[in-house]
N, C-alpha and C positions, 0 to 999 in steps of 0.2 A: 504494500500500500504506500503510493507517493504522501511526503509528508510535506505541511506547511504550515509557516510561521503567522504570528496576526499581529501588528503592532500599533494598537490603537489607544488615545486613553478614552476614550468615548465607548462606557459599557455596553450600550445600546447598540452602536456600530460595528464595535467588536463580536458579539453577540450575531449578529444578523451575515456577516463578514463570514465565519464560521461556519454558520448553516449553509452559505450555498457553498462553502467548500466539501463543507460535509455530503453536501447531495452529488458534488463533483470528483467522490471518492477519496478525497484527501483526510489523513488524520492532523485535526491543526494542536499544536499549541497556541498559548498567549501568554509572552512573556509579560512582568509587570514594567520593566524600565529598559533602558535603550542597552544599558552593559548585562544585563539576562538573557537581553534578545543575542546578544555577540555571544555570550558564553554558550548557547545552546549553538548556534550557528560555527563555532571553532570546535566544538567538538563534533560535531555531522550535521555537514551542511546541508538542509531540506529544501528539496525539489523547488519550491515557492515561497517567495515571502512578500508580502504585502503591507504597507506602510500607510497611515495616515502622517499629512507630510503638516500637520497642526503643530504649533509650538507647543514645547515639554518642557520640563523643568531639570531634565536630566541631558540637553542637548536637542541638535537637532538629526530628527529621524533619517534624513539621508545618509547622513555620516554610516550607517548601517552599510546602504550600497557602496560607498567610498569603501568599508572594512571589507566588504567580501570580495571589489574586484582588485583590493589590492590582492588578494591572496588567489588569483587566480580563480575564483571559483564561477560556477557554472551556475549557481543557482538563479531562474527567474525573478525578475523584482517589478511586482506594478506597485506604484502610490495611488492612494485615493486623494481625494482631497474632495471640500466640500464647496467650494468657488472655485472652479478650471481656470484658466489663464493660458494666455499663451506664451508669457514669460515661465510661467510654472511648469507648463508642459518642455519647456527648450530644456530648463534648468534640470528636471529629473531625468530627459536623458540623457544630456552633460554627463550627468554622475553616473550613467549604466544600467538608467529603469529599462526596464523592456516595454513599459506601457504606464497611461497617464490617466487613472479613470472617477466620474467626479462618486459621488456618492450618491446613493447606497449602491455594492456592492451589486452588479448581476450576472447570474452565472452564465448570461450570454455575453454581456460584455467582457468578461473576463477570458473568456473560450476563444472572443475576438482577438485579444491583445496578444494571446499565449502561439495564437497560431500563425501570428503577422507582428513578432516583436519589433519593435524600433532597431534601427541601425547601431551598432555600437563604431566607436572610431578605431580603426586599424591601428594594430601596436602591437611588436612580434611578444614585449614582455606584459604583463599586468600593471595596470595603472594604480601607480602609488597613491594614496591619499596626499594632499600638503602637508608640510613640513607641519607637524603640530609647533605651535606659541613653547620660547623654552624663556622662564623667568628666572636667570644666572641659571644653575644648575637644575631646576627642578623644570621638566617636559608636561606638560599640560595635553594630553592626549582625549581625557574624556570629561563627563561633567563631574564625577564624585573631586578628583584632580583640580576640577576649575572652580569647585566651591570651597576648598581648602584655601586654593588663593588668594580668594576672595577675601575667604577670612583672616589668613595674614597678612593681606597689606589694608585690614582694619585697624588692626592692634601696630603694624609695625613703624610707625612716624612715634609711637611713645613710649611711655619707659614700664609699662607695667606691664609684670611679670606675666611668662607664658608655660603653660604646661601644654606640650606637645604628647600623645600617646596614639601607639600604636604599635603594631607587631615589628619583634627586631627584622630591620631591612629592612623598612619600609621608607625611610628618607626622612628620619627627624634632623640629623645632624644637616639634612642638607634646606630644611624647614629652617631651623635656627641660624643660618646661613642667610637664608633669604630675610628673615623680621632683621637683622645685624645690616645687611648691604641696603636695606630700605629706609632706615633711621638716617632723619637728616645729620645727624653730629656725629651717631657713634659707629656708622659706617669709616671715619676717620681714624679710630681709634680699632683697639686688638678685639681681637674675638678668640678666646682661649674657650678650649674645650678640655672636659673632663669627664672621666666614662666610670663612674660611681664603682662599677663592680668590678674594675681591672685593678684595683686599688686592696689591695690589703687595709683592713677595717684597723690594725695598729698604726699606719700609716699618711690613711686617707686623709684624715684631720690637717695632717702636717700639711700634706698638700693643698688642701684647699686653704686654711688660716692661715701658713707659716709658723718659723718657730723661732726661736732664738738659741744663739749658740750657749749649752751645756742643757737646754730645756731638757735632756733625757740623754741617755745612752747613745753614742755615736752623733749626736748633733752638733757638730764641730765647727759650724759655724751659724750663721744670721741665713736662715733664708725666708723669701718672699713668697707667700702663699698663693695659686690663683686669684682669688678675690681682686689683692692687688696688683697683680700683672695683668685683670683684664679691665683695671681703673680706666675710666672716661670709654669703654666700650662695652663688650657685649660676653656676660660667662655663660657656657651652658655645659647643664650638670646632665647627662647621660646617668640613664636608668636609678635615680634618685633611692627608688623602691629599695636596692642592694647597701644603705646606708645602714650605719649602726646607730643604736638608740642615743648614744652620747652624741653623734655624729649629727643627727637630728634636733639636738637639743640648738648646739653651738651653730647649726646655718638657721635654725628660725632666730634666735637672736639677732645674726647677724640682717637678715633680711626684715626684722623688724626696727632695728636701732641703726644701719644703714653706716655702721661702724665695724669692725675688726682687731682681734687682738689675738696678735701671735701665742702660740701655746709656749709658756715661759716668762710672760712677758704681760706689767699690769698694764699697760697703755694702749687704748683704745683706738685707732686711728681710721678717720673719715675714708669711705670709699662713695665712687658715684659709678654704678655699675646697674646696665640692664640685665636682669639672669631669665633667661629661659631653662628648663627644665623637660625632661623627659622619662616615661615610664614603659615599659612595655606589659604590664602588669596594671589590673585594675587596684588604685591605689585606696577606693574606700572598701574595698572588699580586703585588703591589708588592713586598715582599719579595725576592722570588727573583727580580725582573728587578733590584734596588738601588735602586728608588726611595722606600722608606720603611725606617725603621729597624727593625732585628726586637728591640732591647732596648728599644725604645719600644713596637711592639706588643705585646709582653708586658707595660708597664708599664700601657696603656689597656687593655687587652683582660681587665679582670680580670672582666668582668659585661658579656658581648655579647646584645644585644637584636635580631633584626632583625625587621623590620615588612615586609610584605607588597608587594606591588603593588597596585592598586584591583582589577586583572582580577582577582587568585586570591582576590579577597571582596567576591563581585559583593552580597551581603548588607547591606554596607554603606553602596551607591547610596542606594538609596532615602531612608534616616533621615539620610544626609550632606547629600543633593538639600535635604530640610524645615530642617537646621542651616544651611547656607550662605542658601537662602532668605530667612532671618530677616537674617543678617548682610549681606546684599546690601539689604534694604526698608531697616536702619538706616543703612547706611554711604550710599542714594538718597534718605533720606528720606521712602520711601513711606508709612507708617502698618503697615498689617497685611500679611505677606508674603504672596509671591505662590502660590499652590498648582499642582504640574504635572500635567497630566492625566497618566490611565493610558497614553495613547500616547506619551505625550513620556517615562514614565516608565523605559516599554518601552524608545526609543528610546534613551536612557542608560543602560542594564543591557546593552544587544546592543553598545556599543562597548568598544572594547579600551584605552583610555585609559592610551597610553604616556605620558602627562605627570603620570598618578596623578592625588590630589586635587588639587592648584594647575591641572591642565587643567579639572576638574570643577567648580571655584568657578567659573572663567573660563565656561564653557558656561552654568550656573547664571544669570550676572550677565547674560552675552548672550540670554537668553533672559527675564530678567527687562525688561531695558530695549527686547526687541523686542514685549512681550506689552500696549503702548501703551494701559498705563492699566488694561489685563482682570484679573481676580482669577485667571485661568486661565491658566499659561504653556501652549502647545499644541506639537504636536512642529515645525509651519514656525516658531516662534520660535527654532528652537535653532538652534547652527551649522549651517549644511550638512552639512559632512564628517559628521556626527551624524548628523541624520534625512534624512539620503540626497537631498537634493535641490538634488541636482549639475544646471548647467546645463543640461548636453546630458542629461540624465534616467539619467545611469549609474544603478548599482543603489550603495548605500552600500558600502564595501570590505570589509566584515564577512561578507556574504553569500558562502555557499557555492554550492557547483554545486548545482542542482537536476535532476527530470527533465528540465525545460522547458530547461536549458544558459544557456549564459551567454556573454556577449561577453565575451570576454577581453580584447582590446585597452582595450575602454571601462572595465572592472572596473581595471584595470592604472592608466589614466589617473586613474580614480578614487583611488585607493590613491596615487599619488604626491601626486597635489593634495592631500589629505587633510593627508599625513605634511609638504608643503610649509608649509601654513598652520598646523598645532600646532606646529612650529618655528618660525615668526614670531612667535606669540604667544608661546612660551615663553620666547624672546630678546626682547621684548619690538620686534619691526620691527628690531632690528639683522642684517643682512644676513649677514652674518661670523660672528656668534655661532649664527645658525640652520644654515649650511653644516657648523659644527663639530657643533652636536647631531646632523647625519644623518650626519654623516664624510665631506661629499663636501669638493671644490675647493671655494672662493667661485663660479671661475669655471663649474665645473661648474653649480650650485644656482643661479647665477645666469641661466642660460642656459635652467635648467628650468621658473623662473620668469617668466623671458619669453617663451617658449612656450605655457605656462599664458594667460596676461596676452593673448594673440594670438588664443587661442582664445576669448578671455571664460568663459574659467572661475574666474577669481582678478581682482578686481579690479584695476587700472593705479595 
């Protein structure tokens, strides 16, 4: 049974839209927002998909057709609309409608469109969408993306505090980045970072307050704490959540008396510092177990940001895929970056990228240095777990049941390898640190990796 997509926010039209596809033999979905409709269409692109071309609050609906022919794909596109135009009509096949039809939906006229689609323009490759909008480092590819924006360059012209949260990789440090470059003064001045949890809890203090020379064992001289090294600009404290309770006490002080004092040392000295903040952890759910303070949360939590996962803005692959490229040919020294075909491109919008974007650079750069010289990264340059070409020929773990069924055991096998080797990479090969990101034993994860390793599905 041919399947098709319905994207409408109009219940009623949706609704009716449906039935005569329903009478036309089609099984339809209805996604509810324009990155639902992508995510279902990158993982099996259906036969038909049909658009009301009405403003959304998530984008605009055509960008759909922009996603699918960049990827090559085949699938049929009419829009409705409820006022035809003849601007309107130019414009949706510009972007690669097959047909322009007004509303309500009739399964004559749709039969008409299907079988006398509009002309598309000649072009031996797939037509890329525009370069999505990049604001310094952070790429704007879809709406969840352009309402984050929005809301940092609210808060970023002033100085109160920002709590950025979302899952690790997701671009806080490069958020804090952006409110520091938009500030009219403290764009001038340092933007020191600091990542709570890479800090030994005996330590950390030091680092963020400073100390004075003999404050303790081995302090052999005067030094200068963050705080004050990012004076007249911009501190951001990474993963907050991982601080210790003493640790907690000494930064709501300081963020409430806007002062500092080295550990060792009675004198107070004025700072003028904007801090952002970040968690990837919900912070009043720490709260109510005791492990973070609630008069600190209230003190950070005056302007909370949170940023997305890559999955829930599959829009944003693609123009992230062309930024990281760039930044991968500089950082190898290539010359001109490497460009991914529409299958590799596909390939990368159907996976689920629990490591966000730092997994995405990572795939990015693995497929840049296996595309051995080609101007074309292809989808066998990408990781395995990515473009599905697992040793013994599992299917990639994204794949759902089809009519055809599916091995479960092999799908299963697949899925563990997978989620085995994004946590190696993510810990960077430390063994320990990868068992922690999936929650097993050491000994457990260790054991799953030498089994993996036996069957030659993971390299020894």
């Amino acid at each position: 049974m041919p399947t098709a997509l319905v994207l409408d926010g109009d219940t009623r039209a949706r609704r009716k839209t449906k039935d005569v596809l329903g009478e036309l033999g089609y099984r339809v979905t209805t996604p509810d927002s324009l990155d639902e409709a992508w995510r279902e269409c990158a993982t099996r692109a259906p036969e038909l998909v049909i658009l009301d071309d009405g403003d959304r609050s998530d984008g605009d609906p055509l960008e759909l057709i922009d996603r699918l022919r960049a990827t090559g794909s085949s699938t049929a596109c009419t829009v409705l609309t409820g006022n035809p135009t003849t601007a309107g009509s130019v414009e949706a096949h510009r972007r690669g409608a097959d047909g322009y039809l007004a509303k309500p939906l009739t399964a004559h006229g749709l039969e008409q469109v299907l079988a006398s689609p509009a002309p598309r323009p000649a072009s031996p490759e797939p037509v890329r969408p525009a370069a999505a909008p990049r604001h310094g480092d952070m790429v704007v590819g879809s709406g969840p993306m352009l309402q984050v924006v929005e809301r940092l360059r609210k808060v970023a012209s002033l100085d109160t505090t920002v709590l950025l949260m979302g899952e690790s990789g997701t671009g806080k440090e490069v958020a804090a980045r952006f409110l520091h470059d938009n500030h009219p003064t403290r764009k001038d001045g340092p933007l020191v970072c600091l990542h709570c949890g890479a800090i030994p809890h005996t330590l950390l203090e030091s680092e963020l307050f400073g100390h004075v020379k003999g404050a303790f064992t081995g302090a052999e001289r005067d030094r200068v704490g963050k705080f004050e090294q990012a004076n007249g600009g911009t501190l951001f404290l990474d993963e907050i959540s991982t601080m210790s309770a003493e640790a907690q006490v000494r930064l709501l002080r300081v963020l409430q008396e806007r002062r500092v004092t080295r550990i060792g040392s009675t004198e107070a000295r004025p700072i003028d510092v904007r801090v952002v903040v970040a968690s990837n952890q919900d912070l009043s759910a720490l709260v109510e177990r005791g492990i973070f303070r609630l008069d600190l949360l209230y003190r950070v939590n005056t302007f909370p940001v949170t940023i997305p996962p890559l999955r829930e803005r599959p829009g944003d692959i693609a123009p992230l895929v062309d930024f990281l490229a760039e930044r991968v040919a500089r950082k190898l020294g290539l010359g001109e970056p490497r460009e991914f075909t529409a299958d590799a491109l596909r390939a990368l919008s159907a996976h689920d990228w629990p490591g966000n974007v730092r997994e995405l650079e990572n795939a990015v750069e693995h497929g840049v240095i296996l595309s051995n010289g080609r101007e074309t990264v292809q989808v066998e340059d990408l990781p395995p777990e990515i473009a599905g070409l697992a040793a013994d020929g599992c299917p990639p773990p994204n794949v759902l049941v089809t009519d055809e069924g599916l091995n479960f055991r092999s799908a299963v096998t697949s899925l563990e390898r997978e989620l085995i080797l994004q946590s190696l990479r993510l810990a960077e090969g430390n063994k320990a640190r990868a068992a922690e990101l999936l929650e097993l034993k050491r000994t457990t994860f260790l054991e799953k990796l030498r089994r993996l390793e036996q069957d030659g599905l993971v390299p020894a």
